[in-house]
mmCIF file of the N, C-alpha and C atoms, coordinates in Angstrom:
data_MODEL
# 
_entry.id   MODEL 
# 
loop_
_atom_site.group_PDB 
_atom_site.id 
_atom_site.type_symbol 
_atom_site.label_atom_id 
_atom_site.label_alt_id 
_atom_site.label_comp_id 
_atom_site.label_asym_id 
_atom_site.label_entity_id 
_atom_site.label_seq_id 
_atom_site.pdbx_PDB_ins_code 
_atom_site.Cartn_x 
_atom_site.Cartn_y 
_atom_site.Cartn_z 
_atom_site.occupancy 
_atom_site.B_iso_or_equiv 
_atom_site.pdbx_formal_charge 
_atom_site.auth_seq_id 
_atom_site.auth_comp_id 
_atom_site.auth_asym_id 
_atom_site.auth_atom_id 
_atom_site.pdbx_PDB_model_num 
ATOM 1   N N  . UNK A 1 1  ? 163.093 92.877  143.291 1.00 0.00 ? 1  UNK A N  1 
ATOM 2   C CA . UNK A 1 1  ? 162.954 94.130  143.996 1.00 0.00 ? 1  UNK A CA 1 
ATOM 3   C C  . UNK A 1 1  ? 164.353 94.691  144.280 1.00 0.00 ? 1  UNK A C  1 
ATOM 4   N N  . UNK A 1 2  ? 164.710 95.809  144.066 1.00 0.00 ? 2  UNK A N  1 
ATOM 5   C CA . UNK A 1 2  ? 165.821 96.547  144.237 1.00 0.00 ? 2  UNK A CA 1 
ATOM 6   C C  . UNK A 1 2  ? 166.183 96.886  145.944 1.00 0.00 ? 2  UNK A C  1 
ATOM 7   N N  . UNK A 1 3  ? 167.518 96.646  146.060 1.00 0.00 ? 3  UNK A N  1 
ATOM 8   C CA . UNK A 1 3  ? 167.689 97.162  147.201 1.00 0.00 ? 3  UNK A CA 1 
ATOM 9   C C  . UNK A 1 3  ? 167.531 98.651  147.665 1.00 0.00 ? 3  UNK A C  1 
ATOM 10  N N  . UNK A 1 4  ? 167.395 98.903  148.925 1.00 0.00 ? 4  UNK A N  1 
ATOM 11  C CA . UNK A 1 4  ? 166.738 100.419 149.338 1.00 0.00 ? 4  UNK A CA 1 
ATOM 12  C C  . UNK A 1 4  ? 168.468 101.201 149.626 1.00 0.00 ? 4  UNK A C  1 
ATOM 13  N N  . UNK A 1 5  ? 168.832 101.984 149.110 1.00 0.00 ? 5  UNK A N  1 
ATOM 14  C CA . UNK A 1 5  ? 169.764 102.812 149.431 1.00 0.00 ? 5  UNK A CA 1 
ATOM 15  C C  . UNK A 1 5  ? 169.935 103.876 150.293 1.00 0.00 ? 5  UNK A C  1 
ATOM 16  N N  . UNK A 1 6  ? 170.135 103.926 151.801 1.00 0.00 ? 6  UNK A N  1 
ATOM 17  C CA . UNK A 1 6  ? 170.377 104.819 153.121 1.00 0.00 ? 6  UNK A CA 1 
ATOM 18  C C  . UNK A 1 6  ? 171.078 105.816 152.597 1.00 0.00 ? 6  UNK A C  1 
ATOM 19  N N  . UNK A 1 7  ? 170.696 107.352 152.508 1.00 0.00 ? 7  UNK A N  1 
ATOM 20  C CA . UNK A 1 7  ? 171.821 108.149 152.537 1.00 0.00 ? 7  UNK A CA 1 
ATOM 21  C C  . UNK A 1 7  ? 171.669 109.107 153.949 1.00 0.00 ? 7  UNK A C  1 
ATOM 22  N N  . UNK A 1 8  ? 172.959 109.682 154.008 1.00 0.00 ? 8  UNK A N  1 
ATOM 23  C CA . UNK A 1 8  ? 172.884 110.185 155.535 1.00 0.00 ? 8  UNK A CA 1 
ATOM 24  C C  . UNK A 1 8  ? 173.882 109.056 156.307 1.00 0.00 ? 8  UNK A C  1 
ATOM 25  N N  . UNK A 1 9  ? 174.258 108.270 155.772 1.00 0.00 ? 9  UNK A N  1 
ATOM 26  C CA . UNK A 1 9  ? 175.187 107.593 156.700 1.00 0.00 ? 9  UNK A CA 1 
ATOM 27  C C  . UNK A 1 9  ? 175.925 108.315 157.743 1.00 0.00 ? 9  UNK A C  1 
ATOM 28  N N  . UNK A 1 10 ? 177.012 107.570 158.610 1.00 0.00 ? 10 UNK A N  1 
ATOM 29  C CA . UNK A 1 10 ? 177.749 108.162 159.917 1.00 0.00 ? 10 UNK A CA 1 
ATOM 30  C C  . UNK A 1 10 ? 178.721 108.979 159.164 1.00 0.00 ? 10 UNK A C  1 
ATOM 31  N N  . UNK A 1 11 ? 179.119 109.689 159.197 1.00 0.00 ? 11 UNK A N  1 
ATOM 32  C CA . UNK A 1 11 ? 180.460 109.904 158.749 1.00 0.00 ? 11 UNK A CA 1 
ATOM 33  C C  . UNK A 1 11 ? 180.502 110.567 156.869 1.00 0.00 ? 11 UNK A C  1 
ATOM 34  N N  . UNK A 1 12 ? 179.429 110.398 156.667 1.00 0.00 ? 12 UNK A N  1 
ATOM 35  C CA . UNK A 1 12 ? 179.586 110.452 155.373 1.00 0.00 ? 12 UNK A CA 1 
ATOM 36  C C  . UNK A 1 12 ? 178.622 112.170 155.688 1.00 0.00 ? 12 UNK A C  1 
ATOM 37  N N  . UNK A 1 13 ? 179.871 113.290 154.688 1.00 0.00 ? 13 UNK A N  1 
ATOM 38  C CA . UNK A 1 13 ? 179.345 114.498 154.144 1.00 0.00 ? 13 UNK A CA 1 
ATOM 39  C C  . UNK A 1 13 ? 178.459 114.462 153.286 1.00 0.00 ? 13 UNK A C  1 
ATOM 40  N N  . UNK A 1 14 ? 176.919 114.884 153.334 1.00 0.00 ? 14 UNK A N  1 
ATOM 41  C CA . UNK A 1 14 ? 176.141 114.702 152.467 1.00 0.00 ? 14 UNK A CA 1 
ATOM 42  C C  . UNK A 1 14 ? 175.549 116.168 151.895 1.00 0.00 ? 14 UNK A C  1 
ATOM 43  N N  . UNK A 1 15 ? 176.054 117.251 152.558 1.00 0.00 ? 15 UNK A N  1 
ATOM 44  C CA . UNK A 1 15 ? 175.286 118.617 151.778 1.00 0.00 ? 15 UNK A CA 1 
ATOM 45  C C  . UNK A 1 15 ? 176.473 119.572 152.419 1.00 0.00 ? 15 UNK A C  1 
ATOM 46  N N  . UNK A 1 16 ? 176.613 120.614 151.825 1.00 0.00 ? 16 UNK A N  1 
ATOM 47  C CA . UNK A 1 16 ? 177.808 121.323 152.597 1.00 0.00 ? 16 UNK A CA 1 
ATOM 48  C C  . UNK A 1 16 ? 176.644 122.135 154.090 1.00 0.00 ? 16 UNK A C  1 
ATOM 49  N N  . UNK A 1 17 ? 175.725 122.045 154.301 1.00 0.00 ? 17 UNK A N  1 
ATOM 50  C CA . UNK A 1 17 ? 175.097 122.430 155.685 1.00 0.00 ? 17 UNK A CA 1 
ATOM 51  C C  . UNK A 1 17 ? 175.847 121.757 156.545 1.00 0.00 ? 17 UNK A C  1 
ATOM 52  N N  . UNK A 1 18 ? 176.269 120.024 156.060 1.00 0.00 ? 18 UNK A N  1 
ATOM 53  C CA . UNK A 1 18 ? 177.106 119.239 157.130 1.00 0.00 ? 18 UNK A CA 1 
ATOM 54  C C  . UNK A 1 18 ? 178.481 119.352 157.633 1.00 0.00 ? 18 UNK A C  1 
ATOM 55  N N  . UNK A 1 19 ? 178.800 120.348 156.340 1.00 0.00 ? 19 UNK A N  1 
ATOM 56  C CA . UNK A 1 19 ? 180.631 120.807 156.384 1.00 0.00 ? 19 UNK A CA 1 
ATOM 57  C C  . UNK A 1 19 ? 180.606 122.126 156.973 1.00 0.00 ? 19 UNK A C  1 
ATOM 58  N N  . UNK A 1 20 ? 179.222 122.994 157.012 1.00 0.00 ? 20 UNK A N  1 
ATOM 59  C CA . UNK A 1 20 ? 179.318 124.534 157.839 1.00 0.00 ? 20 UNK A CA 1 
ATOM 60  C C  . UNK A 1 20 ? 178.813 123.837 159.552 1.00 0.00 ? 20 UNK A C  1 
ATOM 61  N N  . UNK A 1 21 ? 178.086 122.790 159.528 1.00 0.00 ? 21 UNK A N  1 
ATOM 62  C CA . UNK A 1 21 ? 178.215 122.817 161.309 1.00 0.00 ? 21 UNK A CA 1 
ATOM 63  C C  . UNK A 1 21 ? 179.741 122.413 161.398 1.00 0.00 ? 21 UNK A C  1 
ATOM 64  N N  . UNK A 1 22 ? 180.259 121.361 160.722 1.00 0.00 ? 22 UNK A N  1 
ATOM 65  C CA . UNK A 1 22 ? 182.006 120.936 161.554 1.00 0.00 ? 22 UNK A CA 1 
ATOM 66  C C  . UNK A 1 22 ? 182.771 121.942 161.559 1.00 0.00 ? 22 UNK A C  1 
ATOM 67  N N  . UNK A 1 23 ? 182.294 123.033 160.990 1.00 0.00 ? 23 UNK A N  1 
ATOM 68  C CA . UNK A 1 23 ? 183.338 123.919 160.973 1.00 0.00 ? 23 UNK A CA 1 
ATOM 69  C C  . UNK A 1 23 ? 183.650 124.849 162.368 1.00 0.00 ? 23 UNK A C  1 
ATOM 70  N N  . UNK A 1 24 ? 181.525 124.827 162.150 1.00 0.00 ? 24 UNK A N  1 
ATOM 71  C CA . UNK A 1 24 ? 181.599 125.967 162.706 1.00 0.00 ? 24 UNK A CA 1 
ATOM 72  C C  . UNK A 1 24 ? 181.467 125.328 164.433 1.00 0.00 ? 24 UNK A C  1 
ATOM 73  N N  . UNK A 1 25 ? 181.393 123.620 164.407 1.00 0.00 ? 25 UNK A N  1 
ATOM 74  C CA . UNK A 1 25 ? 182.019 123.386 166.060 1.00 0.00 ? 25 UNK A CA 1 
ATOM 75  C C  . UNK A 1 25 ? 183.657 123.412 166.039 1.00 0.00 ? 25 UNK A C  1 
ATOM 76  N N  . UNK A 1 26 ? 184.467 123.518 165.191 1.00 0.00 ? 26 UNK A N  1 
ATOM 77  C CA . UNK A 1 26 ? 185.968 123.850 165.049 1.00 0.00 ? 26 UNK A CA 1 
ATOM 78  C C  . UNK A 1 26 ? 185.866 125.510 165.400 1.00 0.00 ? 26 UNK A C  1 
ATOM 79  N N  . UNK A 1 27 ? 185.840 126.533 164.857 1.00 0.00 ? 27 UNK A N  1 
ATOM 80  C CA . UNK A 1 27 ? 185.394 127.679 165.548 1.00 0.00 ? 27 UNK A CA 1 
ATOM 81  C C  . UNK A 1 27 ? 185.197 127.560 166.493 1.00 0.00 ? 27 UNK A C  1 
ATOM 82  N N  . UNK A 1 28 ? 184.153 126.874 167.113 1.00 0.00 ? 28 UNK A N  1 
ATOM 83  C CA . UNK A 1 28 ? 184.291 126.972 168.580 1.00 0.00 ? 28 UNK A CA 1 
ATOM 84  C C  . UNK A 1 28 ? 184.437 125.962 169.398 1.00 0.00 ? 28 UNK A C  1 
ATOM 85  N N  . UNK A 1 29 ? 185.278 125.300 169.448 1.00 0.00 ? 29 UNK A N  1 
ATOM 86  C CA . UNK A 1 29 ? 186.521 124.787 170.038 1.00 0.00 ? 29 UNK A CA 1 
ATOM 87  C C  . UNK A 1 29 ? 188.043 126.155 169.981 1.00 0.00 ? 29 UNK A C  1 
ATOM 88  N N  . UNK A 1 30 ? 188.092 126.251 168.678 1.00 0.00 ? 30 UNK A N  1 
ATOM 89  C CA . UNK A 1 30 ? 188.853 127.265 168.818 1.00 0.00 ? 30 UNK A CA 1 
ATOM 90  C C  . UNK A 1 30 ? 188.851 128.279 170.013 1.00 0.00 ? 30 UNK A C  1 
ATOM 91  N N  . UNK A 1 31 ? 187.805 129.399 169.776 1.00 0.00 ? 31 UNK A N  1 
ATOM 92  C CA . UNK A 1 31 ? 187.592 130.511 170.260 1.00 0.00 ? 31 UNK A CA 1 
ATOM 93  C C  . UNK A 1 31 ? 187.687 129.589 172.035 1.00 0.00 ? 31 UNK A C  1 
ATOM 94  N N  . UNK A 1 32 ? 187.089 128.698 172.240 1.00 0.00 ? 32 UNK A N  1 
ATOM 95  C CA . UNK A 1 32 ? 187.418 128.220 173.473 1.00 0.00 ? 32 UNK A CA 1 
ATOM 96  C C  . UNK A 1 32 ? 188.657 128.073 173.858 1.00 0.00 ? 32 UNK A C  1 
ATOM 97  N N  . UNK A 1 33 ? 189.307 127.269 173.064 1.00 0.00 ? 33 UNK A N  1 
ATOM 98  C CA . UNK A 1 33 ? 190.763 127.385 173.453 1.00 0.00 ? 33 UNK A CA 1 
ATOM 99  C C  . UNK A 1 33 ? 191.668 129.022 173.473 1.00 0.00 ? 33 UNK A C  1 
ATOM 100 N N  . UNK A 1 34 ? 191.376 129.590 172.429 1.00 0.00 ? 34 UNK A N  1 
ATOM 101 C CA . UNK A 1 34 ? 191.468 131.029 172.808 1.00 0.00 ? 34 UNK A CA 1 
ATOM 102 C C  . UNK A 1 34 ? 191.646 131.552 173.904 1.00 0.00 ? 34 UNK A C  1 
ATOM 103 N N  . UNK A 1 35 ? 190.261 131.222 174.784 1.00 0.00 ? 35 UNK A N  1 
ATOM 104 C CA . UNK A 1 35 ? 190.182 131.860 175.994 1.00 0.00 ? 35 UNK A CA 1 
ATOM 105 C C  . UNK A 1 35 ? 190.811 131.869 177.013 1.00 0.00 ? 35 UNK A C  1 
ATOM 106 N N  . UNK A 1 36 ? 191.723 130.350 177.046 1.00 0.00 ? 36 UNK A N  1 
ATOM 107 C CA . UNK A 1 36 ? 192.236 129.607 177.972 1.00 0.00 ? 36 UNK A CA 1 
ATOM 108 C C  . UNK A 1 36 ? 193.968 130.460 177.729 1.00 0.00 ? 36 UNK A C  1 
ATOM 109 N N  . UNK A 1 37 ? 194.452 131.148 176.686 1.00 0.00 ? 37 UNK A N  1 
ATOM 110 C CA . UNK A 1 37 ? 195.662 131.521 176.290 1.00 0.00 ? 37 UNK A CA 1 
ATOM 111 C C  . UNK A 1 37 ? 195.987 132.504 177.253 1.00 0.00 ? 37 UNK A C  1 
ATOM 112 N N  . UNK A 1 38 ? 197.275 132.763 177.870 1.00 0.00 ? 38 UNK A N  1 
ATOM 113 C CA . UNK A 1 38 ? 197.264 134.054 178.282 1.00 0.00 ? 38 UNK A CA 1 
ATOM 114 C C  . UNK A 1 38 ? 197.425 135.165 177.204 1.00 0.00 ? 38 UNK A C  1 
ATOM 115 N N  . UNK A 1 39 ? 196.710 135.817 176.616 1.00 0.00 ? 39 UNK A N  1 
ATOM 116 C CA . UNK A 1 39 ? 197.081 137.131 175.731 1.00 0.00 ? 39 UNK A CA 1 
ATOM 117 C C  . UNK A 1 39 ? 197.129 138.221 176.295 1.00 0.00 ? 39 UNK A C  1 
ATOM 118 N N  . UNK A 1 40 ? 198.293 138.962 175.630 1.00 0.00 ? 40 UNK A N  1 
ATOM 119 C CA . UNK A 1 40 ? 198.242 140.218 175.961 1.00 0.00 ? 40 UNK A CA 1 
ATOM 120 C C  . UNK A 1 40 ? 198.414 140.897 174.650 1.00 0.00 ? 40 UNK A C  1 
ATOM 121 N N  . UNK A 1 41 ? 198.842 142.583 175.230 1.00 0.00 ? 41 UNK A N  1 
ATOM 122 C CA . UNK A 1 41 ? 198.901 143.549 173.739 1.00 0.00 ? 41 UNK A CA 1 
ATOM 123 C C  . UNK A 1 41 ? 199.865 142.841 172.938 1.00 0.00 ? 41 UNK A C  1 
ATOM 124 N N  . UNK A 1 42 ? 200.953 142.618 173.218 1.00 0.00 ? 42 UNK A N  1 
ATOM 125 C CA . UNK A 1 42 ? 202.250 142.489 172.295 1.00 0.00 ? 42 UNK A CA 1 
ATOM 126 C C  . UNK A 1 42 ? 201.636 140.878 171.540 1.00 0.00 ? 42 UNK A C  1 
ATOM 127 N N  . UNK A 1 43 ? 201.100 139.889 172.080 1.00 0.00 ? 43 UNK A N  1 
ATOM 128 C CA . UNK A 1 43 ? 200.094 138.825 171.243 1.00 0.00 ? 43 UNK A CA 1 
ATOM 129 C C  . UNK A 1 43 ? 199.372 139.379 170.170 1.00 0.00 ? 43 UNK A C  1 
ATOM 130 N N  . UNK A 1 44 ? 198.745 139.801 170.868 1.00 0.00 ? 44 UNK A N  1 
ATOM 131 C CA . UNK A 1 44 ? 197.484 140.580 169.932 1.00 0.00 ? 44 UNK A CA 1 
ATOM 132 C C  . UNK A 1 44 ? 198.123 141.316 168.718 1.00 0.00 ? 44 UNK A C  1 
ATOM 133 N N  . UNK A 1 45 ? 198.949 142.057 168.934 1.00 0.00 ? 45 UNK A N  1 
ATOM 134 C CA . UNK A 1 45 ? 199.460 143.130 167.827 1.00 0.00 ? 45 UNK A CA 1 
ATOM 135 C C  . UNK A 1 45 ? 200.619 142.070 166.434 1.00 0.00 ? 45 UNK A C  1 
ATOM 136 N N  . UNK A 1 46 ? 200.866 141.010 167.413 1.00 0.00 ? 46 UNK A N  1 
ATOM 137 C CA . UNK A 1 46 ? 201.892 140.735 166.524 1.00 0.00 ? 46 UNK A CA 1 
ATOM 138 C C  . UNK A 1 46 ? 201.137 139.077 165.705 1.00 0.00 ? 46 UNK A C  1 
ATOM 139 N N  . UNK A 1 47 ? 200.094 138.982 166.533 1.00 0.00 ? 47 UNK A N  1 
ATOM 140 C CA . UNK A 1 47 ? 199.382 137.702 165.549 1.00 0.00 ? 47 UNK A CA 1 
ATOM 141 C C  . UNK A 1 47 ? 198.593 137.773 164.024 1.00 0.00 ? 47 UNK A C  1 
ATOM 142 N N  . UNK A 1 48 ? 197.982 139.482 165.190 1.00 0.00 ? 48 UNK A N  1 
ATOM 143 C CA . UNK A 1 48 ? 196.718 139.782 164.677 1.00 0.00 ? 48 UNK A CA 1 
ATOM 144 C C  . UNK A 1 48 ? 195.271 138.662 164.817 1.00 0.00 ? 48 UNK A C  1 
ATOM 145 N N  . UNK A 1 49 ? 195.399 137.932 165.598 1.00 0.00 ? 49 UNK A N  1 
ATOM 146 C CA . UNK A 1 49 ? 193.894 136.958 166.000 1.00 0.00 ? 49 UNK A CA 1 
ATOM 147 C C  . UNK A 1 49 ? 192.878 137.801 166.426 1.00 0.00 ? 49 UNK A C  1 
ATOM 148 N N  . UNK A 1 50 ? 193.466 139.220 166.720 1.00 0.00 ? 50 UNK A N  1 
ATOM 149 C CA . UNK A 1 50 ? 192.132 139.952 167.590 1.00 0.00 ? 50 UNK A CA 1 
ATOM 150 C C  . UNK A 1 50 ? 191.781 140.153 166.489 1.00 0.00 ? 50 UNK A C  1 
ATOM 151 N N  . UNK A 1 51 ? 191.968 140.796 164.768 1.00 0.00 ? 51 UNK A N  1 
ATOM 152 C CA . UNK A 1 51 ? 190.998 141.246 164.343 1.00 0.00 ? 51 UNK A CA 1 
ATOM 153 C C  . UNK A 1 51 ? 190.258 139.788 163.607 1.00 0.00 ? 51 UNK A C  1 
ATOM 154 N N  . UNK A 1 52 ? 191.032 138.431 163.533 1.00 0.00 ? 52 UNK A N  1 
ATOM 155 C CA . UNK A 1 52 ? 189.902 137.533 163.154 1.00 0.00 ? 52 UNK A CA 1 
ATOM 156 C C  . UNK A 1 52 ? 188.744 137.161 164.015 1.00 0.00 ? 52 UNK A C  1 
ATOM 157 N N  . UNK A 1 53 ? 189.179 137.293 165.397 1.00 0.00 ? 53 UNK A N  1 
ATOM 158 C CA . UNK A 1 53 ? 187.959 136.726 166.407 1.00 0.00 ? 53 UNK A CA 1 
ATOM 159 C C  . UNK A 1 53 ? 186.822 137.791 166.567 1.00 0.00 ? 53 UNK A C  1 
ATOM 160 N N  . UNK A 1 54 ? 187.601 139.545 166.397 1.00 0.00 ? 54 UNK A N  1 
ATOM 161 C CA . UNK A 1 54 ? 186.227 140.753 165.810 1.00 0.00 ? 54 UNK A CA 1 
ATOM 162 C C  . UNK A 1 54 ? 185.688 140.325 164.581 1.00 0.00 ? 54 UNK A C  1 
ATOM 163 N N  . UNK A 1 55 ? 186.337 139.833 163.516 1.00 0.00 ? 55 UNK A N  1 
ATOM 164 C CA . UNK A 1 55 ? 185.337 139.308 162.719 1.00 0.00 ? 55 UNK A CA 1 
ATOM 165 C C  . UNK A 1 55 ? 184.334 138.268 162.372 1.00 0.00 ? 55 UNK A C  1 
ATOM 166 N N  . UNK A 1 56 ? 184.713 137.260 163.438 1.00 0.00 ? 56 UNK A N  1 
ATOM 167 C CA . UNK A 1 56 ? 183.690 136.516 163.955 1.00 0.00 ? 56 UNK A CA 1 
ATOM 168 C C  . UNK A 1 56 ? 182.293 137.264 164.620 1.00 0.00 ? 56 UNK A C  1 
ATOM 169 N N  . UNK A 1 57 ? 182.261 138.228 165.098 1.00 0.00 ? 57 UNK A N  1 
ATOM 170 C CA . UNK A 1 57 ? 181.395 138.621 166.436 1.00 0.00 ? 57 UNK A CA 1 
ATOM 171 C C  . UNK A 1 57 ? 180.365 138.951 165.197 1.00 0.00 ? 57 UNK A C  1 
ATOM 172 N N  . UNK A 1 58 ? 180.505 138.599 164.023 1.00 0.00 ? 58 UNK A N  1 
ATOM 173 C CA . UNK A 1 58 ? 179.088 138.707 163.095 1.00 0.00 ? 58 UNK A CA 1 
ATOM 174 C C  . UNK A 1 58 ? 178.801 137.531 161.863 1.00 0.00 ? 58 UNK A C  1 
ATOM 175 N N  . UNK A 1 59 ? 179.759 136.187 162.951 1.00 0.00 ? 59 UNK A N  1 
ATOM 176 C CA . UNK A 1 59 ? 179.573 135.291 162.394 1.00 0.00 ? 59 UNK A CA 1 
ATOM 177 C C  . UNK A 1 59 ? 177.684 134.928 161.842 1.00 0.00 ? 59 UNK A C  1 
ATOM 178 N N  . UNK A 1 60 ? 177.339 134.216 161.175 1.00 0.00 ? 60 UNK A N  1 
ATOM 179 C CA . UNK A 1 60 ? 175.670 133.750 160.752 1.00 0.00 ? 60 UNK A CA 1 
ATOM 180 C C  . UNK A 1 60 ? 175.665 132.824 162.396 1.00 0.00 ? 60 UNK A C  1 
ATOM 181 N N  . UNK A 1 61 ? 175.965 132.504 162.773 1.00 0.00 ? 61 UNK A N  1 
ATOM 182 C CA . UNK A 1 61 ? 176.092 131.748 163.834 1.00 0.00 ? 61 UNK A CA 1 
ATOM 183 C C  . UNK A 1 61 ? 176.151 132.115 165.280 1.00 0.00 ? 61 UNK A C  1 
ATOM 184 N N  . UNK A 1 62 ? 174.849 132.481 166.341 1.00 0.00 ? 62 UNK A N  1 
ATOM 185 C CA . UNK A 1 62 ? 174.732 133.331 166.898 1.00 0.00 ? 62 UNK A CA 1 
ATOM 186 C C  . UNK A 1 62 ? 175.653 132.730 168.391 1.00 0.00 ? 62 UNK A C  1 
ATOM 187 N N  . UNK A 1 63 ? 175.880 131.374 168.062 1.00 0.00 ? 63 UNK A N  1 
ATOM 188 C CA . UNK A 1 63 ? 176.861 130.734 169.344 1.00 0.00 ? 63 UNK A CA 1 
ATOM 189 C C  . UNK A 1 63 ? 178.321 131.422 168.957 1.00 0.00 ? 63 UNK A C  1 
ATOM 190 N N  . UNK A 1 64 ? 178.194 131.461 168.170 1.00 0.00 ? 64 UNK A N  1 
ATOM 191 C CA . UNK A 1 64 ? 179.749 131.983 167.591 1.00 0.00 ? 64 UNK A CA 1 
ATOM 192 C C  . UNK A 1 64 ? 180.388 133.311 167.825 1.00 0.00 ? 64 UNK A C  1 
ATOM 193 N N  . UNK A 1 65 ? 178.990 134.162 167.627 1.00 0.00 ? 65 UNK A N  1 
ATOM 194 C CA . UNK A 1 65 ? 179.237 135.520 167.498 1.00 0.00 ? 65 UNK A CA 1 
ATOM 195 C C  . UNK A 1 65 ? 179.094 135.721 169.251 1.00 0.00 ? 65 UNK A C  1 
ATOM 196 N N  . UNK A 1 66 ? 178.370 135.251 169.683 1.00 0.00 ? 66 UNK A N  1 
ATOM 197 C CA . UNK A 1 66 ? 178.426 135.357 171.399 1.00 0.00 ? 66 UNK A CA 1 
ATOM 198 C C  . UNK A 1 66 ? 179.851 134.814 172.174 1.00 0.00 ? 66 UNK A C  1 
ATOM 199 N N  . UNK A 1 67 ? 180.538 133.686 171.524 1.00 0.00 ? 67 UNK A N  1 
ATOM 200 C CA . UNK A 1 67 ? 181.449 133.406 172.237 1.00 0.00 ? 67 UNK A CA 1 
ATOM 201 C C  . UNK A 1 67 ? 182.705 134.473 171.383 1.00 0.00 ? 67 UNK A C  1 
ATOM 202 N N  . UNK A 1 68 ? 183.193 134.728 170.292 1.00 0.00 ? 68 UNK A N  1 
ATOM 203 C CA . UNK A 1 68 ? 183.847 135.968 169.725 1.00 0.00 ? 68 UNK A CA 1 
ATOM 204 C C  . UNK A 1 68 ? 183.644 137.282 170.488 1.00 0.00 ? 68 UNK A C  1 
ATOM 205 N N  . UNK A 1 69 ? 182.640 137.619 171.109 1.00 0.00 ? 69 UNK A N  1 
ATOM 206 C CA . UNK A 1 69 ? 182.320 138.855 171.573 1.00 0.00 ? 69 UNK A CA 1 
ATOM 207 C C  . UNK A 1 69 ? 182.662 139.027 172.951 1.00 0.00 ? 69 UNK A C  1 
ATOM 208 N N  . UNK A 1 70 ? 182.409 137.889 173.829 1.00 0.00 ? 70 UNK A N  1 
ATOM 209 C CA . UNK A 1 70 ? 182.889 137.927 175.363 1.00 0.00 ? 70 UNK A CA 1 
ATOM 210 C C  . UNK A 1 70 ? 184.697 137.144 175.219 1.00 0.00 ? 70 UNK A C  1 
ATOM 211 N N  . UNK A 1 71 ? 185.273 136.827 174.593 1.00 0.00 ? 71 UNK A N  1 
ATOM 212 C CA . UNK A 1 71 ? 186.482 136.876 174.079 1.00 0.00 ? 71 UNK A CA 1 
ATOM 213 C C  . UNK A 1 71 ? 187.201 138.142 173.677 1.00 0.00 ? 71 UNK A C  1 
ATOM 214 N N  . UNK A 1 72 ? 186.560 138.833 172.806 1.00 0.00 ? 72 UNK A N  1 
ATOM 215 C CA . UNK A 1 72 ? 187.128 139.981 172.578 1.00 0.00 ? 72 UNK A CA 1 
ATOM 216 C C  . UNK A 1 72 ? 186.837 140.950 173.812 1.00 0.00 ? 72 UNK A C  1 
ATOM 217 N N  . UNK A 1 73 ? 186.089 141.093 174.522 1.00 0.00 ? 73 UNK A N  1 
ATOM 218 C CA . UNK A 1 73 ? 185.893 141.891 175.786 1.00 0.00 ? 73 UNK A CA 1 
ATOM 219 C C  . UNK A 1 73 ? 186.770 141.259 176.761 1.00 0.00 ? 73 UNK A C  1 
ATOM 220 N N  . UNK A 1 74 ? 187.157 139.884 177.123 1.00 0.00 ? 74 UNK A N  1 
ATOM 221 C CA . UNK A 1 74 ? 187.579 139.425 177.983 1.00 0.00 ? 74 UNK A CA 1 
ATOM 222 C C  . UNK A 1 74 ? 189.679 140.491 177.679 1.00 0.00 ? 74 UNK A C  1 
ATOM 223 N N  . UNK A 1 75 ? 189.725 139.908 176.298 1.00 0.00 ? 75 UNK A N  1 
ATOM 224 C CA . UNK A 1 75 ? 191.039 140.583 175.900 1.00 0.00 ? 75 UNK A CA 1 
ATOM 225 C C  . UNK A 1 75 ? 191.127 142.044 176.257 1.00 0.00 ? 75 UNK A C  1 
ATOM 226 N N  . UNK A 1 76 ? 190.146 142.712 175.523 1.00 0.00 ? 76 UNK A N  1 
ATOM 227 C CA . UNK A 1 76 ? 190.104 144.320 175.714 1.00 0.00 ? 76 UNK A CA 1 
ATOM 228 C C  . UNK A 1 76 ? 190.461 144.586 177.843 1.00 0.00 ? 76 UNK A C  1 
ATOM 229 N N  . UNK A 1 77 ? 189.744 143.900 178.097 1.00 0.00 ? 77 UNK A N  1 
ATOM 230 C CA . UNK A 1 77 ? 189.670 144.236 179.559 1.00 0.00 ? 77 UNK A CA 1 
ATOM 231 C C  . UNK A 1 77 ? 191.332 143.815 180.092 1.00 0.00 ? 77 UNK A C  1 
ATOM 232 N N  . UNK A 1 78 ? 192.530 143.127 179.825 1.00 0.00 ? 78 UNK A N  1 
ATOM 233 C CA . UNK A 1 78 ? 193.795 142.143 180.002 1.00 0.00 ? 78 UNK A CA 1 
ATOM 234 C C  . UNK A 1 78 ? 194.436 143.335 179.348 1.00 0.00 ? 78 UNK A C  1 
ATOM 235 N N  . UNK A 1 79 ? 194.140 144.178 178.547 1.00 0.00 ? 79 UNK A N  1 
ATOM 236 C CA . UNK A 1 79 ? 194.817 144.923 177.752 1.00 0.00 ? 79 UNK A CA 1 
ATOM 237 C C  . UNK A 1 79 ? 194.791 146.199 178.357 1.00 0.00 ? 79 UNK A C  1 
ATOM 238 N N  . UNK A 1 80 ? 193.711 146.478 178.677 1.00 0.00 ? 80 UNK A N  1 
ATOM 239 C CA . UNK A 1 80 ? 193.235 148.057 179.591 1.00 0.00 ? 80 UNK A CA 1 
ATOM 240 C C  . UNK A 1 80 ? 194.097 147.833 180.759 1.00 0.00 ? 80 UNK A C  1 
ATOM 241 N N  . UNK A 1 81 ? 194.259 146.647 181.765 1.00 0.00 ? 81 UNK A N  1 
ATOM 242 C CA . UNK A 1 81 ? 194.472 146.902 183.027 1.00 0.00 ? 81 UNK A CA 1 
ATOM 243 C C  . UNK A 1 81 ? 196.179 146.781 183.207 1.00 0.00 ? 81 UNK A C  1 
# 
């Protein structure tokens, strides 16, 4: 009788669905750490991160696009005042 072969192991990438969640908890870790930055205009203008984190806010990923969106409002509002 042949041995039974487990796939799905710990650690082991088995479909890229498993490489779009790590990513997309790296995204947000990111955008978290983001939040914690002091930014202002002269950041913003000279990184340019504001227009990657607006292009998040339509990430497939609706945790993503929610935390991109109160990020980018949190900035807009640091920038207005």
């Amino acid at each position: 009788m042949a041995p039974r072969v487990h796939k799905g192991k710990i650690g082991d990438v088995s479909s890229p669905k498993d490489g779009d969640k790590s990513a997309e908890e790296s995204l947000l870790v990111l955008l978290h750490a983001l939040d914690k930055l002091p930014v202002n205009l002269q950041a913003l203008q000279m990184c340019n991160i504001g227009k990657s984190v607006n292009h998040l806010r339509t990430h497939k990923n609706l945790e993503i696009q929610k935390k991109a969106r109160n990020l980018a409002d949190t900035w807009k509002k640091r920038v207005e005042a």
